[in-house]
N, C-alpha and C positions, 0 to 999 in steps of 0.2 A: 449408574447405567452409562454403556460409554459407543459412541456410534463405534460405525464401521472404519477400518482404515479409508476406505474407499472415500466416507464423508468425509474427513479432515480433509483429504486432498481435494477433493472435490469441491470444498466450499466457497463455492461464487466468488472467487477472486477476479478482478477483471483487470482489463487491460488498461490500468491506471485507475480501478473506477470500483463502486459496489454496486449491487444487484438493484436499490432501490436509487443509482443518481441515473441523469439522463446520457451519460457516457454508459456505452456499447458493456457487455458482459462479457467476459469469457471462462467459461470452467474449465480449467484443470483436468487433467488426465491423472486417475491413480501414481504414475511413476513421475511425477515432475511438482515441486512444489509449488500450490497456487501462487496465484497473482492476489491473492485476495480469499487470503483465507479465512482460519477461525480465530485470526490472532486479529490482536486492534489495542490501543493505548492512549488515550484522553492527555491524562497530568504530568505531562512532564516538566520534573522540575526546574526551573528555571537559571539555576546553577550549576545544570548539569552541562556537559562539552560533548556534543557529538567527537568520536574520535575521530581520524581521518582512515580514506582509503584501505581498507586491505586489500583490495585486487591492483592492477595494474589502472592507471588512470583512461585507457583509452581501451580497458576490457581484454586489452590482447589483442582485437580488432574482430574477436570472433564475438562477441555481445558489444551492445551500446545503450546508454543510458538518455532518457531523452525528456529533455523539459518542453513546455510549449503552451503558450498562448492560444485554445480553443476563442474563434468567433465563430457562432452557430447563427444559423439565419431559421425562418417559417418555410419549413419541406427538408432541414437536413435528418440525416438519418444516424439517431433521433434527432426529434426537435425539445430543445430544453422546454421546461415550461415557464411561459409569460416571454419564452423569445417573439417578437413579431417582425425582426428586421426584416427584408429581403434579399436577396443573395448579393446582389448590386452594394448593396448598404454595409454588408458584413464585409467583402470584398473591401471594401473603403477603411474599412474600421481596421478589420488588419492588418493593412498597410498602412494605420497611422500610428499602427503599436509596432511593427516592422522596424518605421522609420525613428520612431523613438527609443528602440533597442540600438540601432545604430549610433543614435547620437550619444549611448551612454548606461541609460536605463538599463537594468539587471532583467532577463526574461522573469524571473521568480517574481521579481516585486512586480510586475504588468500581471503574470498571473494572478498572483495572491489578489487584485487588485478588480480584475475584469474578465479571468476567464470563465467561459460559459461550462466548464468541467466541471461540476463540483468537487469530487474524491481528488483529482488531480491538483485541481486551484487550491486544496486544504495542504497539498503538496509540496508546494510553492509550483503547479505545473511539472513534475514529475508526473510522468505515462506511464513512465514503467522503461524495466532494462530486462532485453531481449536479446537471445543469441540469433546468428545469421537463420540457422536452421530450423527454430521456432517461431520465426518474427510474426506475429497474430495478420491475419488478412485484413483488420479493420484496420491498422497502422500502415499496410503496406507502402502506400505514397512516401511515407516519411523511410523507409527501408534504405532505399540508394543513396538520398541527401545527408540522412545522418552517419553512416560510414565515412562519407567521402568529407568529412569536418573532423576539424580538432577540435579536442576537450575545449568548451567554454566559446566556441564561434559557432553561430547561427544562419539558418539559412535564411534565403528569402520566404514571402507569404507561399506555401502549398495547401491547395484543394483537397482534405479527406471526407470522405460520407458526411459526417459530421459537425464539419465546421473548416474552417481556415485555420491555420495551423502559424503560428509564429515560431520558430520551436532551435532550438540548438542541442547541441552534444552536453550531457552530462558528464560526471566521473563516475564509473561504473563503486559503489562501495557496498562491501559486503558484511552480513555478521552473521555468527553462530548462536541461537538462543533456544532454550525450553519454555515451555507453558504450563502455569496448571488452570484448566478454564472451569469455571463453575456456572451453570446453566440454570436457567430459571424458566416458568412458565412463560408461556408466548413468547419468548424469546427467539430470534431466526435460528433455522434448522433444531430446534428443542423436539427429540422426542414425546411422543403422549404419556409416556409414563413419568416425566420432569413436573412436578409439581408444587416444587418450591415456588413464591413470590420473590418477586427483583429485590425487595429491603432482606429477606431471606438469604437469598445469596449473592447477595454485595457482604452478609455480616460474615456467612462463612467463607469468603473469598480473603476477607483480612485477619479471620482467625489463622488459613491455611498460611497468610503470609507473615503472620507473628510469630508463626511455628516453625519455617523456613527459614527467616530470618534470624531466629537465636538456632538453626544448626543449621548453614546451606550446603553441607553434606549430606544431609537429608530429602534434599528436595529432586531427586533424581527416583525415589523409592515411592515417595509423597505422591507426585505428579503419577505415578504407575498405578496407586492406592486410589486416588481422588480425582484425577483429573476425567474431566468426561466428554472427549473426543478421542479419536484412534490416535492420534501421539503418545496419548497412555501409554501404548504396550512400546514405547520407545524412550520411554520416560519424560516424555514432555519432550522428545529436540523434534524440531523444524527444521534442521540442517542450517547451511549456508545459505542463507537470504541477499536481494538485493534491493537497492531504495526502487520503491515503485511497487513492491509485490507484496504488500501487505494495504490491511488497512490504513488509514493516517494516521489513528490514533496509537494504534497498535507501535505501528512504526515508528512514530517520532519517540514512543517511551523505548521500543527495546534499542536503538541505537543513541539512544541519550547516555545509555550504561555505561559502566567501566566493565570490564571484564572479571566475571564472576559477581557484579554486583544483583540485587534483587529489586526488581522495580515494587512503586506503590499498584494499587488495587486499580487495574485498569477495565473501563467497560467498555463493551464495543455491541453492534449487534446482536450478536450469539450468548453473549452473556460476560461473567468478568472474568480480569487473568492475574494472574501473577507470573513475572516473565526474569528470566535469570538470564545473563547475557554468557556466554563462556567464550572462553579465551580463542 
């Protein structure tokens, strides 16, 4: 059984974030690939090398990639939970990780560290990489700041709904991948008629991927046969992705790849994948 094209694109990808963290939602439009889709990747192997950059390091100037240090205080919108700071208090706090990114500190490792984002801090503080013409309303504060920087220098503390912003210019990098996802009961977005158990289809997630893996010439047919989200009928491709716009787990397995390699059995909320990176 396989959703709609509409749901694949549709699926609660957010603006650095997923449906159930306390960072803002945003879905997708059928014609634009989510932020935060049906893709996601847990285990990536530890020997693997992210490759570098395929687009331009500053996007061209018409997209920007943007990392950042979220301090949430009690009244932002959202308020994380078990935050009780005050606005005053949060104010302080990110201008003591402001001032610590200046003397040195990497924004990633402050977030990985402190920020109140969870999807994004899994990130290392990646939000996501947006073009001028789509830049989400909930980011807008950060819109003018991070154009007007180069790759890798950060701005000062800025005020969003949400929190205090630490944040600087990422390298916008991009990749070409397929999916085959295998869905299970209660699973997010699972149809009612999905009635497989999770140990059900995690088993047939790495049968699909033992059988990929000894022909991955096959897994462009496979993914149209089996996989059960509307990239089916595209054979599994998700197009050209960028860091930020997927799940974390998702994410860090398909750009860990080499080109044309096959990742391990990845899970994510919606269920598991098997994800092929292409050239």
């Amino acid at each position: 059984m396989r959703n709609s094209t509409y749901l694949f694109f549709a699926l609660l990808l957010s603006i650095g974030c997923g449906e159930d963290e306390s960072e803002p939602v945003a879905v997708a439009t059928p014609t634009t690939i989510p932020n935060a889709a049906e893709l996601i990747g847990e285990n990536v192997p530890e020997e693997q090398e992210t490759s570098a950059p395929t687009a331009e390091a500053n996007g061209g100037n018409d997209e920007a990639c943007v990392r950042g240090v979220v301090v949430a205080w009690d009244g932002a919108t959202p308020t994380p939970p078990g935050v009780t700071r005050t606005e005053d208090e949060a104010r302080a706090l990110a201008r003591t990780y402001y001032e610590q990114a200046e003397a040195g500190e990497s924004i990633e490792s402050l977030a990985r560290a402190h920020s109140d984002a969870p999807t994004s801090r899994a990130r290392g503080g990646i939000l996501g990489t947006f073009s001028r013409e789509e830049w989400p309303a909930m980011h807008e504060v950060l819109k003018d700041p991070v154009f007007a920087l180069g790759v890798g220098m950060h701005a000062d503390v800025l005020q969003a709904p949400y929190g205090f912003v630490v944040m600087e210019r990422c390298a916008v990098e991009r990749i070409h991948a397929r999916h085959i996802l295998v869905r299970y009961a209660g699973a997010r977005n699972a149809p009612d008629d999905v009635t497989r158990s999770q140990d059900a289809a995690r088993d047939l997630a790495h049968e699909i991927r033992q059988a990929v893996t000894a022909a991955p010439d096959t897994f462009e047919n496979v993914a149209r046969e089996q996989s059960e989200d509307g990239s089916s009928e595209q054979g599994g491709d998700i197009g050209n992705v960028a860091r930020g716009q997927l799940y974390p787990a998702f994410e860090a397995a398909a750009f860990a790849l080499q080109d044309n390699a096959i990742s391990e059995v990845v899970e994510s909320p919606v269920g598991f994948h098997v994800i092929q990176r292409l050239p």
